[in-house]
C-alpha positions in Angstrom: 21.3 20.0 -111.3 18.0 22.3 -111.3 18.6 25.6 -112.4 16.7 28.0 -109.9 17.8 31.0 -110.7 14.5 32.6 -112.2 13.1 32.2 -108.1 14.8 35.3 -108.3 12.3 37.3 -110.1 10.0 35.7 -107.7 11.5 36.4 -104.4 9.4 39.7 -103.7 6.1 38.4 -104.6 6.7 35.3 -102.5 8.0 37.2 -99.3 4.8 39.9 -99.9 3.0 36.7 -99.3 4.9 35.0 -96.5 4.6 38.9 -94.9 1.3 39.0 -95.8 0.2 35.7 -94.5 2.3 36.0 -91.0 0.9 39.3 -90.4 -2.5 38.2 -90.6 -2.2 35.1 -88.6 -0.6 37.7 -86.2 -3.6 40.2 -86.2 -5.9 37.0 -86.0 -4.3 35.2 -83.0 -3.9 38.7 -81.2 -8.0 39.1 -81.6 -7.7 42.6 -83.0 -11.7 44.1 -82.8 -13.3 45.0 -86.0 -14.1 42.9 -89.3 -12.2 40.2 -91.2 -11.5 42.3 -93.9 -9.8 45.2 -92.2 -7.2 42.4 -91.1 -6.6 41.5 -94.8 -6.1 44.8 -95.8 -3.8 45.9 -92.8 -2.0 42.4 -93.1 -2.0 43.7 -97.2 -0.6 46.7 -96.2 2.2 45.7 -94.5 3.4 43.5 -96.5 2.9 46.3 -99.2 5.8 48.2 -96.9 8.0 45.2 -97.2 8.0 45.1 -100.4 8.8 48.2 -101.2 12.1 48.2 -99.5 14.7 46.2 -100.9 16.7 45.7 -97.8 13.6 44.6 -96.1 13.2 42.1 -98.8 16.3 41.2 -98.9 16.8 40.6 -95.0 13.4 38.3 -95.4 14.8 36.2 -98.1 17.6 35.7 -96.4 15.3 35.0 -92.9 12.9 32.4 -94.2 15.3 29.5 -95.0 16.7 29.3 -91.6 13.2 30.3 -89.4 11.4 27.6 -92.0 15.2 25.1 -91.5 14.2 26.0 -86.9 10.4 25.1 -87.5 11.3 21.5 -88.8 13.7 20.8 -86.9 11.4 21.6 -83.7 8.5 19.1 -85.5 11.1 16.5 -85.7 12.4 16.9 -82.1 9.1 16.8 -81.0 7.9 13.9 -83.0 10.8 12.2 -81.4 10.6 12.9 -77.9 6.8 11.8 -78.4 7.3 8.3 -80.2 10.3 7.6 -78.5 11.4 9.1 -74.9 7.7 9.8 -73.1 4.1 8.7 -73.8 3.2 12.4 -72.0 4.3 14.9 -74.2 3.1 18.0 -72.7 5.8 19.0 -70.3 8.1 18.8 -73.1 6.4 20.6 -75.9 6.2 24.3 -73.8 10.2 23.8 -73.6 10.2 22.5 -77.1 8.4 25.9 -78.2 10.5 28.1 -76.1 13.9 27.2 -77.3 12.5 27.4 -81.1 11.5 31.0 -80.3 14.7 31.8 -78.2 16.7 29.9 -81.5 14.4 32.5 -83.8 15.0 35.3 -82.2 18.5 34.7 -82.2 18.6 34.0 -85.6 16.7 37.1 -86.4 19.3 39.6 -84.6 22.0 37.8 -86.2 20.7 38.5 -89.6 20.2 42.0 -88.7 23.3 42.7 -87.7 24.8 41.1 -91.5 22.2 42.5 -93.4 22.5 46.0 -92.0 25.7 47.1 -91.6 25.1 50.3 -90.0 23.6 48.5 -86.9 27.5 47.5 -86.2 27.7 50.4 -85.2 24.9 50.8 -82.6 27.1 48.5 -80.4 28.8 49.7 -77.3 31.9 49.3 -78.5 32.3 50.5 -81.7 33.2 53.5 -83.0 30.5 56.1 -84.6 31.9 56.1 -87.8 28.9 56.1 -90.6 26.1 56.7 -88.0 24.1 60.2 -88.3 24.2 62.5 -85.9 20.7 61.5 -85.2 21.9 57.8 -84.4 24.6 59.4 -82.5 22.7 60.8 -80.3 19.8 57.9 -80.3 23.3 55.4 -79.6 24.1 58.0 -76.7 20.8 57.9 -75.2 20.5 54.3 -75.3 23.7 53.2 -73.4 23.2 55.9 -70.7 23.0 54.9 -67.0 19.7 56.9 -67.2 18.3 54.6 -70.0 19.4 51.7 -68.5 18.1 52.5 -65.0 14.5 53.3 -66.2 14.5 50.3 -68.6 15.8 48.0 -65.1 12.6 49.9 -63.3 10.6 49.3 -65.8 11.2 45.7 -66.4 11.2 44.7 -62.6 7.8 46.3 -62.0 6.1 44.4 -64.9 8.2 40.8 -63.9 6.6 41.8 -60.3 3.5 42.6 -61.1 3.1 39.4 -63.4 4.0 37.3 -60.6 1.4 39.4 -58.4 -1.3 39.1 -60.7 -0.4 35.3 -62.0 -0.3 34.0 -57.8 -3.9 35.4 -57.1 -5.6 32.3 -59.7 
């Protein structure tokens, strides 16, 4: 058996640089104006904030095995469906992408909710025991029909005027 306990002393540097490489790949793909280098030193920055927290670094150690565990599974399915089920892949790698990134964000609210107990209690049901009156009120706010109404309004007018917008091409 491989003894890998000294990854331990490890584990922030390498999540500083799995931080610090997604968050520049992020401000890269998004086309963020200004200079290459003010990219690496935002992406450097934030990954800077990461590691300073320990529940932060904690939540991402315990993150990357599974998102890293979705990712290969989703190359394998879609090496199989392309050798084996369809010679036109296309259709099926948009799904494919879609259902990794539903499965990651699932996975990501589901390791919230273990790694920080406290958001337990930001759920409808539960009672306000531990929460600040601050995250009282903020718990209040959010499951009012006023919230909700607005956030309904919101979300209807931006699926609407996508559709608008996307229909005119």
């Amino acid at each position: 058996m491989i003894d890998l306990t000294a990854t331990h002393y490890f584990a922030p540097l390498l999540v500083m640089l799995a931080v610090f490489v997604i968050s520049y790949i992020v401000l890269k793909k998004s086309q963020v104006p200004g200079p290459n280098w003010v990219m690496v030193v935002l992406s450097l920055l934030i990954a800077l904030i990461f590691v300073s927290s320990t529940s932060l670094t904690n939540y991402t150690i315990s993150l990357l095995p599974i998102i890293t565990l979705i990712i290969t599974l989703g190359f394998f399915a879609m090496l199989a469906v392309a050798l084996f089920v369809t010679k036109d892949f296309a259709p099926f790698s948009k799904i494919i992408a879609w259902l990794g990134f539903i499965m990651v964000i699932l996975v990501i609210l589901c390791l919230a909710f273990q790694q920080f107990p406290t958001m337990n209690h930001m759920l409808p049901s539960s009672s306000n025991s531990g929460l600040s009156s601050n995250l009282i009120d903020f718990k209040n706010f959010i499951y009012s029909s006023v919230f909700t109404d607005n956030l309904i309004f919101v979300v209807s007018v931006v699926v609407v005027g996508f559709f608008l917008l996307s229909s005119k091409k």
